[in-house]
N, C-alpha and C positions, 0 to 999 in steps of 0.2 A: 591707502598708500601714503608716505609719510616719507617728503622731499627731502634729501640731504640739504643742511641748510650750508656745507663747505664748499657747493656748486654753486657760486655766483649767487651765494645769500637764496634763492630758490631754485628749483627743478628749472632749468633750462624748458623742458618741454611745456612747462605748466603757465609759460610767458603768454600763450596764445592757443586758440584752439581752430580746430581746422574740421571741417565736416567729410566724413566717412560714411554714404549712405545714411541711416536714418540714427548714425553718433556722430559725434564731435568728439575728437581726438588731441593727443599731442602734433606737432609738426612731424617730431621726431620719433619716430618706433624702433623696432628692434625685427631686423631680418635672419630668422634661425639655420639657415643652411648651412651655414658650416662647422656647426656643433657636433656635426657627427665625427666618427676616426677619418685616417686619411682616404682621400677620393673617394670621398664623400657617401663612405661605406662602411655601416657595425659602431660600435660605440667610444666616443673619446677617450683621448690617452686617460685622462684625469675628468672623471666621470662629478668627483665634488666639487671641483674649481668651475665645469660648467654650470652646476645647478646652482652656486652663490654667484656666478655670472647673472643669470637670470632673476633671481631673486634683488642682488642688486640692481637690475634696471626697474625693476618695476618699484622699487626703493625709491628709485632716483623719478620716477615718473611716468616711467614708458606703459601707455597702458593701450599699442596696441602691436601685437607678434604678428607676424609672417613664417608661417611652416609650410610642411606638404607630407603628407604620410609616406611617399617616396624617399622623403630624406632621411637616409638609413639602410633601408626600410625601415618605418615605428620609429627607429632611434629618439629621436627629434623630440615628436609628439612624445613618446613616452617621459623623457626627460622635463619636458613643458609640463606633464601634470605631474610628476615626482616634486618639482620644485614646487610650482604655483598652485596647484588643487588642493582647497578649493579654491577656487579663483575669486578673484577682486569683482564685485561686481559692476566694474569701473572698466575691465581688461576685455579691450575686443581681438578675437583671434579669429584671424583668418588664413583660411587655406586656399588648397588649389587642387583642382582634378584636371586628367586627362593625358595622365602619363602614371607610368608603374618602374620600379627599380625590382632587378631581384639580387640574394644573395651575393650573386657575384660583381654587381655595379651595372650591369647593363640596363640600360635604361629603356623601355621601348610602350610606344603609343598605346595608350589606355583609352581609349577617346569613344566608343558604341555607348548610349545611352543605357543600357544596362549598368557598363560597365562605371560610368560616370555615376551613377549611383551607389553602387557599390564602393569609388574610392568617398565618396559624402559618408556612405556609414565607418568603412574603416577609419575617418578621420576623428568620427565621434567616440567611437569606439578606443581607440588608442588617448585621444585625452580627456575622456571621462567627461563627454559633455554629451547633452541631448539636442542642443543647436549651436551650427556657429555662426557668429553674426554674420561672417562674408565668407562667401568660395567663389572663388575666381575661375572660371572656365579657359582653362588654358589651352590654345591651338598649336598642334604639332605640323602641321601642315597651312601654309600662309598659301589659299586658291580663293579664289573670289567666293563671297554667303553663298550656299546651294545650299539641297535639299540636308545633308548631313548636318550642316550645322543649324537648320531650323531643328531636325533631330534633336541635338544636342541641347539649344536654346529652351527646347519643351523639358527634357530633362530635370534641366537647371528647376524652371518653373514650379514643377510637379514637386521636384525637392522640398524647395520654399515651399508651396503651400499646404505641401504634407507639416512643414514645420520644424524639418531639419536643418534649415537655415534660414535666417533672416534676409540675407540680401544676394544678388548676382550681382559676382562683377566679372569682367573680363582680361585675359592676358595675351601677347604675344598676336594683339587685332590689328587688322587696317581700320581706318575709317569706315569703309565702306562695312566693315561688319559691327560695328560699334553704331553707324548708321542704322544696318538692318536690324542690329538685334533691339533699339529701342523701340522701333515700331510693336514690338514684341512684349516688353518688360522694361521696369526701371532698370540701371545699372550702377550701382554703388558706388565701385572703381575702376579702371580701367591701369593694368599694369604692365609696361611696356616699360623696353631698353632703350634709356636715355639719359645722358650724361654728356659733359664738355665735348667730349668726343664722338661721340652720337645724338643727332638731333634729328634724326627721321623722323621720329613719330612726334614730330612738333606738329603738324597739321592733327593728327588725335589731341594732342594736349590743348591745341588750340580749341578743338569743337568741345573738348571734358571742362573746359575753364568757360566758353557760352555757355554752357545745360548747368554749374556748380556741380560736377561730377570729378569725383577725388582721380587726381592723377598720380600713379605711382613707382614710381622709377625701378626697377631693376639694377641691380649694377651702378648707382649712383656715383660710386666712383670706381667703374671700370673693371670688376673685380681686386681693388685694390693697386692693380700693376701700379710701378712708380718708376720704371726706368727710363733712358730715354725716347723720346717720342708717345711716354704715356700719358695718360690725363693729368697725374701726379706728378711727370717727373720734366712738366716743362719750365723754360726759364720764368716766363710771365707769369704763371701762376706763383715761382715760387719767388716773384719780386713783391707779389702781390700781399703774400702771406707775409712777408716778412716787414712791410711797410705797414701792416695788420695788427703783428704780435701775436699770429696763429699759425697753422698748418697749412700747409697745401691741401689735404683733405678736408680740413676744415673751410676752408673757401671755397672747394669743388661743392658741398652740400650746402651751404649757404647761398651760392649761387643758384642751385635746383632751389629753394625754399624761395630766393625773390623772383624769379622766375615766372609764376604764376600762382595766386594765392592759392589755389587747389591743389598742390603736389602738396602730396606728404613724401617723407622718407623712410625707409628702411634698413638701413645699412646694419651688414653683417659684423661680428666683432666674436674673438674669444678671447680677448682681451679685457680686462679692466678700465686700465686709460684709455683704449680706443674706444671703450662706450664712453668715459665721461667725454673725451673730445668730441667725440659724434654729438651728444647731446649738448654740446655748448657750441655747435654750431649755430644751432636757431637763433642765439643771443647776436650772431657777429652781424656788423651792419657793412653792408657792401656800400661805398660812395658810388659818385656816378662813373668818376674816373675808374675805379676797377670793374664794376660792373661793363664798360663800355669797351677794356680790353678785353674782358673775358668773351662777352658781345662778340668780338673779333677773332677769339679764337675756334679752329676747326677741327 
């Protein structure tokens, strides 16, 4: 990979490395979901502007993706090994099982250990790999660890040790499963919705940040909304950003990056400038003063 040197003299991402299970990563990665056409179905308007999207981030540094063989269906993944195969042996991709799209968009629970196996090979399968370093075992259903999710937990395992994947991680958990399933297995990451305007799962981030377990946001800023009463489109942030010489976006993921030194990011983009802002976020330093309103914001 070979840093633009017109992004702040180096790769924004390449300032610092953050540990991902058993790598060490950028801060800042690259979330593929919304690569696909509209609602989030079949394949983009401009099928070449996404693949030199991609191709530039990994240009610029990002050497770790977020897919799901759901998004599309294939679309996603397909388009990741058109651009990047063979891949970098620097690029960790990670997925996620436990839901399925079809044709039409509907999106409905994939989650029986069969079937959890079955989206691990599709995943491989679509981007022309034999392991991926992470899949994240995603829950559609938030009911306290029972016996279905030790189900699923063995799953995961059997995966890994067959050697279709290098690490579990988990999404969309409480503690109390993120608790049980360590007794169980390591856990790499843990990916849950959190951002200025949601901080539920700060008690999970809080135990992912004691164990050095990579914490990793969903939605880091909110699906992007910027209107008002959005994460983006409040006053104090956008006093903040501007007393900065940045974005409001760009201060909502800088603020998740001081946060706790184990969050990484993800943020979505089919954009150009919104990936290089994204990745020059890691660079911006939040003082105490902004960090203490933001502190304050709900």
């Amino acid at each position: 990979m070979t840093p633009d040197a017109s992004l702040n003299e180096q790769s924004p991402t390449r300032l610092e490395r953050r540990r991902l299970g058993p790598f060490t990563v950028a801060p800042v990665g690259f979330g593929a979901m919304r690569l696909t056409g509209p609602g989030g179905i079949g394949p983009p308007r401009d099928r070449a502007a996404v693949i030199a999207l991609l191709r530039e981030a990994v240009n610029r540094g990002v050497d770790h993706i977020d897919t799901a063989q759901y998004y599309g269906p294939d679309v996603v993944n397909e388009l990741i090994r058109e651009a990047l195969h063979p891949y970098d042996p620097g690029l960790v991709l990670v997925s996620k099982v436990g839901a399925r799209r079809d044709s039409r968009g509907d999106t409905f629970i994939y989650d029986q250990p069969k079937q959890l196996r079955q989206g691990i090979e599709d995943n491989l399968r679509t981007l022309g790999v034999s392991q991926l370093g992470v899949v994240n075992l995603r829950l559609a259903r938030i009911t306290p660890p029972d016996a279905h999710f030790d189900d699923q937990l063995a799953a995961m395992i059997s995966a890994r040790d067959d050697g279709l994947i290098r690490s579990i991680g988990l999404s969309n958990v409480t503690l109390a499963h993120l608790l049980h399933a360590l007794r169980e297995t390591e856990v790499a990451c843990v990916q849950n919705a959190f951002n200025l305007a949601d901080r539920s799962s700060q008690p999970v981030l809080d135990e992912c940040t004691r164990r050095g377990i990579a914490f990793v946001p969903f939605a880091p800023l909110a699906s992007g909304a910027s209107g008002q009463g959005s994460v983006l489109g409040g006053p104090q942030l956008a006093r903040i950003a501007a007393r900065l010489g940045c974005t409001p976006a760009q201060v909502a993921l800088a603020w998740a990056l001081a946060v706790a030194p184990n969050v990484l990011l993800i943020p979505g983009t089919t954009s150009t400038i919104h990936l290089q802002e994204n990745l020059a976020a890691s660079t911006i330093h939040l003082d105490a003063d902004a960090l203490q309103q933001l502190a304050d914001l709900s």
